[in-house]
C-alpha distance (Angstrom), angle and dihedral (degrees) to the residues before:
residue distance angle dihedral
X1 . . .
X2 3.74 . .
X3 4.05 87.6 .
X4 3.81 92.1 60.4
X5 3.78 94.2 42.2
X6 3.98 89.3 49.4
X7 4.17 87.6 56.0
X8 4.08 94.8 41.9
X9 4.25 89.1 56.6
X10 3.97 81.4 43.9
X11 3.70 100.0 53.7
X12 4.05 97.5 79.9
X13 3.78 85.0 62.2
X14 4.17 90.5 50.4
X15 4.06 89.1 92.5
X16 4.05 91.9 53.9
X17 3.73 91.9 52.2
X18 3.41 94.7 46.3
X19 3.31 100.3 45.5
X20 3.48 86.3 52.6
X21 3.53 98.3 48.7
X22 4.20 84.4 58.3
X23 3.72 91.4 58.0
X24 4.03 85.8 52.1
X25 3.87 89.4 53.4
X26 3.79 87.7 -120.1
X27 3.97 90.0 114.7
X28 3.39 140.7 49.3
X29 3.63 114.4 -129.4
X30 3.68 99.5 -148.5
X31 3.76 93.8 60.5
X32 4.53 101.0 39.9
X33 3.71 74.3 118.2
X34 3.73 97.4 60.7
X35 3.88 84.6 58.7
X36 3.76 91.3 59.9
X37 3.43 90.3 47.6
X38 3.63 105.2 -100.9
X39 3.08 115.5 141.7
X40 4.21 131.3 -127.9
X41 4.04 97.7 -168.6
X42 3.86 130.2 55.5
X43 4.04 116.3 -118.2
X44 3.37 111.4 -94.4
X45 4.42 109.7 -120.9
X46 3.78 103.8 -108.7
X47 4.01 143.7 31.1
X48 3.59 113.9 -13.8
X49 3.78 136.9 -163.2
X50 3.24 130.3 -161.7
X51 3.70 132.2 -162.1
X52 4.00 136.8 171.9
X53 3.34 139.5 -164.9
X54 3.56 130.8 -174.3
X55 4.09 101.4 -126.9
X56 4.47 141.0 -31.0
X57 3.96 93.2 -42.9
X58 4.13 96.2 44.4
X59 3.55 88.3 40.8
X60 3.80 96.4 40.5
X61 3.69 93.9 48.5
X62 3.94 87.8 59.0
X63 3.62 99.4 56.8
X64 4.04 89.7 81.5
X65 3.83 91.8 53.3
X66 4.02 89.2 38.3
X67 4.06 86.8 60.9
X68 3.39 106.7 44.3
X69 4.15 98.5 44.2
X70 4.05 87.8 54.5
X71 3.69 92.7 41.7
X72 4.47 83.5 52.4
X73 3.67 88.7 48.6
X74 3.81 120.8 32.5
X75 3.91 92.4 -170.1
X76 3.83 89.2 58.9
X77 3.79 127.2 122.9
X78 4.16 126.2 -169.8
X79 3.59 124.4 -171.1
X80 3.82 110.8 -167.7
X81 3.78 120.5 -163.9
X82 3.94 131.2 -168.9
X83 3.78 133.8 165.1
X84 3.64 100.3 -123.8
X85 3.59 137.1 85.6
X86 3.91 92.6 -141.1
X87 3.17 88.7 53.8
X88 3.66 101.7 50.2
X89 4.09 89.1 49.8
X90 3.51 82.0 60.6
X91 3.57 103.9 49.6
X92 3.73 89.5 43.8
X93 4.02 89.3 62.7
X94 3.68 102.3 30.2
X95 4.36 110.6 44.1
X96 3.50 115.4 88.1
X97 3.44 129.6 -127.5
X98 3.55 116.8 -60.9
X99 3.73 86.8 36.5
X100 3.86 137.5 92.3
X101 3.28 161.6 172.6
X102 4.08 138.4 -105.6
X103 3.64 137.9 160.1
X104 3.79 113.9 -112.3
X105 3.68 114.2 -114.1
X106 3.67 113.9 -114.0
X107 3.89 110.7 -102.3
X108 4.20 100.5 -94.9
X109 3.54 112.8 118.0
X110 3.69 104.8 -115.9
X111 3.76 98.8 50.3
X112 3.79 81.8 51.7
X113 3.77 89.9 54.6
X114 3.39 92.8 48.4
X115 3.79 97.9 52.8
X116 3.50 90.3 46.5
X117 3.60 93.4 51.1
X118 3.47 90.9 54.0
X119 3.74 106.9 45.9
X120 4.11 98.5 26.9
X121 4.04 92.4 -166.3
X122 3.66 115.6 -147.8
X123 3.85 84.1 -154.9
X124 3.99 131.6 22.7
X125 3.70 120.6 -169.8
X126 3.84 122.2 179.3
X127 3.79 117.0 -161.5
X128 4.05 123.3 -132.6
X129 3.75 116.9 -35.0
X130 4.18 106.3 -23.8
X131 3.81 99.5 123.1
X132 3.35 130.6 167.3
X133 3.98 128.3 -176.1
X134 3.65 102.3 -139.1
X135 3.62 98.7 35.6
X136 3.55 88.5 50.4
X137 3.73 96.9 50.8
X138 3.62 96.1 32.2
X139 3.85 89.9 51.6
X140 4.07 83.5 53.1
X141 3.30 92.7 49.7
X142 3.79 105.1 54.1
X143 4.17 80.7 58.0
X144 3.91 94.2 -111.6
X145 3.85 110.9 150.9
X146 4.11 115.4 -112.2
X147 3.51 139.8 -146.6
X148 4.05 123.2 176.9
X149 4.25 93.8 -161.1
X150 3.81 123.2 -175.7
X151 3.58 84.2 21.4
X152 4.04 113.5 -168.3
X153 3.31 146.5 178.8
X154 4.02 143.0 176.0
X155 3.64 122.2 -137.8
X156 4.34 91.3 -113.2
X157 4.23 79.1 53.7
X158 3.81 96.0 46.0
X159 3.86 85.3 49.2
X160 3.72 90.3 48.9
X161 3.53 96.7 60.0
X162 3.40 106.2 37.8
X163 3.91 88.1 62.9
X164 3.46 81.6 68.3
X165 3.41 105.7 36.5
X166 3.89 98.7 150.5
X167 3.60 90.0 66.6
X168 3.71 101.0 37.9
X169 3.91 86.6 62.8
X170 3.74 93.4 52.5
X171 3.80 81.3 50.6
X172 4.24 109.7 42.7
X173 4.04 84.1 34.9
X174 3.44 92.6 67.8
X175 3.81 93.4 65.2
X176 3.93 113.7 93.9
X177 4.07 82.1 -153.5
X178 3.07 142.4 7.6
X179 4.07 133.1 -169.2
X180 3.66 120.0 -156.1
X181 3.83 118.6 -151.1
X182 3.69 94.6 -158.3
X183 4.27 145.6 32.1
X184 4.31 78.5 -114.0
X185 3.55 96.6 56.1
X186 3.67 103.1 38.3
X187 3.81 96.1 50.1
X188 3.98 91.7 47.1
X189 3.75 95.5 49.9
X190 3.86 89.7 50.1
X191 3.38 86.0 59.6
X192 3.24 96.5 45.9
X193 3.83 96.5 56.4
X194 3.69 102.7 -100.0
X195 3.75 128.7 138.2
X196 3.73 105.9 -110.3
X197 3.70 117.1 176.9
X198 3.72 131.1 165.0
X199 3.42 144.0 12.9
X200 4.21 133.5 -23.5
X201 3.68 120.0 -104.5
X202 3.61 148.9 126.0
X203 3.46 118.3 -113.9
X204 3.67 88.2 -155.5
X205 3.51 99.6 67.4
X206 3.95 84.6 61.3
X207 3.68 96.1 67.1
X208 3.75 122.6 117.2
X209 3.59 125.8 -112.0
X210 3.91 114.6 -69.1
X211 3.97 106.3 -97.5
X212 3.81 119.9 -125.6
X213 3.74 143.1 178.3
X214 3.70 108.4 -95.1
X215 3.71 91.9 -162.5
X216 4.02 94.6 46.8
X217 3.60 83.6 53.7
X218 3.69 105.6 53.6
X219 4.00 86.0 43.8
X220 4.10 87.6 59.6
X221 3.88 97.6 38.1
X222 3.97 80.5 52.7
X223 3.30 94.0 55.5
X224 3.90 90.2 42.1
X225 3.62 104.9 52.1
X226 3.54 122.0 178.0
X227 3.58 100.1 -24.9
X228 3.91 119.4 118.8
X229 3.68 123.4 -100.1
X230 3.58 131.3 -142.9
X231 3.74 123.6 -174.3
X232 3.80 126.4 -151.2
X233 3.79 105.1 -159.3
X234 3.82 128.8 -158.5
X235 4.04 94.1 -12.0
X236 3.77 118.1 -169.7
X237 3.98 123.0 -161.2
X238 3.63 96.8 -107.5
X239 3.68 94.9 65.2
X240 3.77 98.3 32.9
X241 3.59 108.0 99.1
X242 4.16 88.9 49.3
X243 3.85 87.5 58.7
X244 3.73 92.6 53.5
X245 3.78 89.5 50.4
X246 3.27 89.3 50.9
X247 3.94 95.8 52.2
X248 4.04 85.2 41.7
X249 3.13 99.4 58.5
X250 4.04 105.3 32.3
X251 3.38 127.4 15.3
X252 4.18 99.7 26.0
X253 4.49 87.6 43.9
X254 4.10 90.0 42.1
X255 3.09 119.9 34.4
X256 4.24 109.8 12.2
X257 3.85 83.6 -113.5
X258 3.84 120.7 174.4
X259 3.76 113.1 -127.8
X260 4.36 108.5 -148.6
X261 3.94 101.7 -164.6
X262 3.66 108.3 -172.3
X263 3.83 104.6 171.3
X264 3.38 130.6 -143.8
X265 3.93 91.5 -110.9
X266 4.01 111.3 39.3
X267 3.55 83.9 -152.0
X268 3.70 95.9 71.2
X269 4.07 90.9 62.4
X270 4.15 88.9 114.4
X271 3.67 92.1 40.5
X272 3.93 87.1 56.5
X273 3.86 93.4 42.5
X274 4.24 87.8 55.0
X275 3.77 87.9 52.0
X276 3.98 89.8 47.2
X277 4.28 89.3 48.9
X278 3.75 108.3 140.6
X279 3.97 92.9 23.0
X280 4.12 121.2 96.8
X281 4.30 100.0 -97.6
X282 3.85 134.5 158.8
X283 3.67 122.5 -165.2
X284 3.98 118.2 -138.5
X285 3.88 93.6 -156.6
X286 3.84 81.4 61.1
X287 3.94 89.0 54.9
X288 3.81 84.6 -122.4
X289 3.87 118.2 152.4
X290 3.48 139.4 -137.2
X291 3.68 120.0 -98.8
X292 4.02 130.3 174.3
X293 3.38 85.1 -91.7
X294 3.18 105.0 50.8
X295 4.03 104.7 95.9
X296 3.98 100.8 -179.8
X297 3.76 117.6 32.5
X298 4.23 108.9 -166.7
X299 3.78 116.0 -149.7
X300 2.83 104.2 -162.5
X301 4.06 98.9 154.2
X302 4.22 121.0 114.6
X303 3.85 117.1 -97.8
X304 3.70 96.2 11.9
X305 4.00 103.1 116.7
X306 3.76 89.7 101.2
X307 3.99 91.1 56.8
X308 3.82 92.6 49.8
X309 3.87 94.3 40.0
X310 4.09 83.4 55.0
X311 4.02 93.7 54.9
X312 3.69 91.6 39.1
X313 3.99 120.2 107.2
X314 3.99 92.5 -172.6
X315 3.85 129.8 7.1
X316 3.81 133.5 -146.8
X317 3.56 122.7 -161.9
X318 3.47 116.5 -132.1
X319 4.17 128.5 -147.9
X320 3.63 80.7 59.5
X321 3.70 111.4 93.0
X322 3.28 109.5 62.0
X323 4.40 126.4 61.9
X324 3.76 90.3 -123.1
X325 4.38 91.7 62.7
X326 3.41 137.0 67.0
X327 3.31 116.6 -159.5
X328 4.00 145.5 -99.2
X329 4.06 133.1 -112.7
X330 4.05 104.2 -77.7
X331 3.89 89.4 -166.6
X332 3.88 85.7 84.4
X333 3.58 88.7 73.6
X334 4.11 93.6 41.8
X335 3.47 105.7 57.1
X336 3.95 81.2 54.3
X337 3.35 91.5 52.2
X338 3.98 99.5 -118.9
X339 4.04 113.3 143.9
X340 3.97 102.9 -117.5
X341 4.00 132.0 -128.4
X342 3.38 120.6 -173.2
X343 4.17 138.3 172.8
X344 3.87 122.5 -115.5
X345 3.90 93.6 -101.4
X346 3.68 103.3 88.0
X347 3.89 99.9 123.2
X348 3.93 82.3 140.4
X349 3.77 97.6 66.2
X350 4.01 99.7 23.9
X351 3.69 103.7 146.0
X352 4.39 91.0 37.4
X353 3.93 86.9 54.9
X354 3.49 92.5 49.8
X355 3.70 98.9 50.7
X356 3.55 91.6 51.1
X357 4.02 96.3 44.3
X358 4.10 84.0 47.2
X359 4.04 84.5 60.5
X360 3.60 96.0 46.8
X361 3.63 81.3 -112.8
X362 4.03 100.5 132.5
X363 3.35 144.5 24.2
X364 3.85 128.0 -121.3
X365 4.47 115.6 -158.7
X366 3.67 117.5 -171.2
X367 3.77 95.6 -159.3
X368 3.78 137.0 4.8
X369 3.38 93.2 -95.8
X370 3.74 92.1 64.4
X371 3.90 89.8 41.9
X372 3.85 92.7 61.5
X373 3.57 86.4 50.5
X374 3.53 96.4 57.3
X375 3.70 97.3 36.0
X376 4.04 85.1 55.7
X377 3.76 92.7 45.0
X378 3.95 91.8 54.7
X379 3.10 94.7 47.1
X380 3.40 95.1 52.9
X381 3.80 102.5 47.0
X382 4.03 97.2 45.0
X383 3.71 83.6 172.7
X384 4.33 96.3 62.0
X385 4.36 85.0 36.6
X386 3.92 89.1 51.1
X387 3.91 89.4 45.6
X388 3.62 88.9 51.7
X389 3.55 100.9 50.2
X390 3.44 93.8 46.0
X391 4.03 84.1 57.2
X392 3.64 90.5 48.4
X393 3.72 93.2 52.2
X394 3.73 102.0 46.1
X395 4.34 85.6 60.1
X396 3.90 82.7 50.5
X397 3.90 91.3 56.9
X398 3.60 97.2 45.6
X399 3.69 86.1 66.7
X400 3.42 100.2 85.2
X401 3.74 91.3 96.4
X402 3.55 97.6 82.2
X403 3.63 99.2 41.3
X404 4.02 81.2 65.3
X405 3.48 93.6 46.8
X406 3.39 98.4 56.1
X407 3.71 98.5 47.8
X408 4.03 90.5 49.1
X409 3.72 92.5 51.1
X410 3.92 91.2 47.9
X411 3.70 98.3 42.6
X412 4.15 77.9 46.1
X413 4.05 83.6 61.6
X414 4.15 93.3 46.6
């Protein structure tokens, strides 16, 4: 395969990049050997799964399914890999035990080989759209069983692979199942030679409520009072200054609301605060407070979502404003109970917007003038918001299908 002769030639460079990807901060240098597939745990004895996600939301949406397969079989092991150091601080305070965390090699061939010699799964399960060749074929090789669940896929992706359709069938074939989480998905990968079985569904949607700290969050709604609450969830840079127009000029002049902006990337929180120069902010990485002055409070702290989305009175989805997005999972926000705004870019989550705008359970704004008048309006009529949310969180519940579904047709593989 021309692919997996490209990567072997390019594996003598792997210990520049890396090294150079530690002086970025976007690895850790204790585990560069993780991404040559050395690995920093022994094997547990007995059947092993393995599952990867690319980053937080992959990773995040596997917890669920993580949980209930060791609680089915106490004997059980699950390593879960990523390729992000967020995501691995996650991981390392979230899996249970019985579960935990690698690295993911990077794609050459012989760190591959040595990963897989090390860990021989009995079962390897990639989430969404994180494919890689030689893992892939590698993984098939070494006779592990496979499963490609929550499978997804853009149009620009679909296109992608169908221009080389050859090798996308000696790719998706190699999957004993796959799950589609959308129409989009499932048709393309038919095409494309994979085995697609079963039902439609997002495996997102069957997450649990975000956890928080109760006692962080009576300390902030303390310090908050009665004033309104806005959240700005998931925020990326090219929408940014629009949502602090929108606060400006609504919310913060009208109503003495407190903006939360948790962005999608914690490690943006100074980036934000230079945007928000001149304007009353505090920065939680900073272990500042909130005070009644304090008009826009930054959160920009891992893991917190579920502490902001438990202050908030009304929640807009960020990575939705701008053309160049495509939106994030709004059923974050409903199973807390927070009414939801979101932009018109959510090509991400098409058919889980569309449910929920269907029910009257969200709210789509085409610019920021529109959001403030929504966010004003809902917080306003607490009655409408709360009718909303409970909407919103009733489609969240009735997710639980999949979650099911998934685990049956994986335990179905073991």
């Amino acid at each position: 395969m021309v692919y997996a002769g490209l990567m072997r030639m390019l594996e003598p460079f792997a210990g520049l990049v890396l090294a150079r990807r530690v002086k970025s901060g976007k690895e850790d240098e204790t585990r560069v050997g993780e991404r040559k597939g050395m690995a920093s745990l022994p094997r547990p004895p007995g059947t092993l799964i393995w599952m990867h996600g690319a980053s937080v939301g992959e990773t995040s949406m596997l917890l669920p399914l993580v949980r209930r397969l060791l609680e089915d079989d106490p004997k059980l092991h699950i390593l879960v890999t990523s390729g992000t150091m967020t995501s691995a601080k996650i991981m390392a305070d979230r899996l249970p035990p019985r579960a935990f965390h690698q690295m993911v090699p990077l794609d050459g061939p012989r760190f591959v080989e040595r990963f897989l010699a090390h860990w021989t799964p009995n079962l390897a399960v990639w989430a969404e759209s994180e494919i890689w060749p030689n893992l892939v074929l590698q993984t098939k090789a070494s006779h592990a069983r496979m499963a490609l669940i929550n499978a997804r896929m853009n149009q620009n992706s679909i296109d992608r692979w169908r221009n080389k359709r050859k090798f996308a069938r000696q790719v998706f074939s190699t999957f004993d199942v796959i799950l589609p989480a959308d129409t989009l998905t499932h048709d393309a990968l038919k095409f494309l030679g994979g085995k697609v079985v079963g039902q439609i569904g997002n495996l997102k949607t069957a997450a649990p409520a975000l956890e928080f700290d109760a006692a962080q969050s009576a300390k902030l709604q303390a310090a908050i009072g009665r004033r309104p609450v806005w959240l700005a969830a998931s925020t990326h840079a090219e929408e940014e200054t629009e949502i602090l127009k929108t606060h400006i000029s609504g919310p913060a002049q009208k109503a003495d609301a407190l903006l939360l902006w948790v962005p999608r990337h914690p490690e943006r929180g100074k980036e934000i605060a230079a945007l928000c120069a001149g304007h009353n902010y505090a920065i939680r990485s900073k272990g500042e407070m909130v005070s009644p002055e304090t008009s826009i409070y930054i959160m920009d702290t891992l893991g917190e979502m579920g502490l902001a989305l438990d202050l908030a009175d009304v929640a807009f989805v960020g990575g939705s404003l701008h053309p160049s997005l495509t939106g994030h999972n709004p059923l974050e926000p409903a199973r807390a109970s927070v009414p939801i705004l979101t932009g018109p870019h959510v090509g991400s989550f098409t058919e889980l917007y569309a449910e929920l705008f269907n029910h009257n359970a969200a709210i789509r704004v085409k610019s920021a003038k529109q959001l403030e008048k929504s966010i004003m309006a809902l917080l306003k009529d607490r009655g409408s918001a709360g009718q909303m949310a409970r909407r919103a969180k009733s489609l969240a519940e009735e997710s639980d299908s999949v979650l099911a579904y998934t685990v049956a047709k994986l335990r179905a593989l073991l």
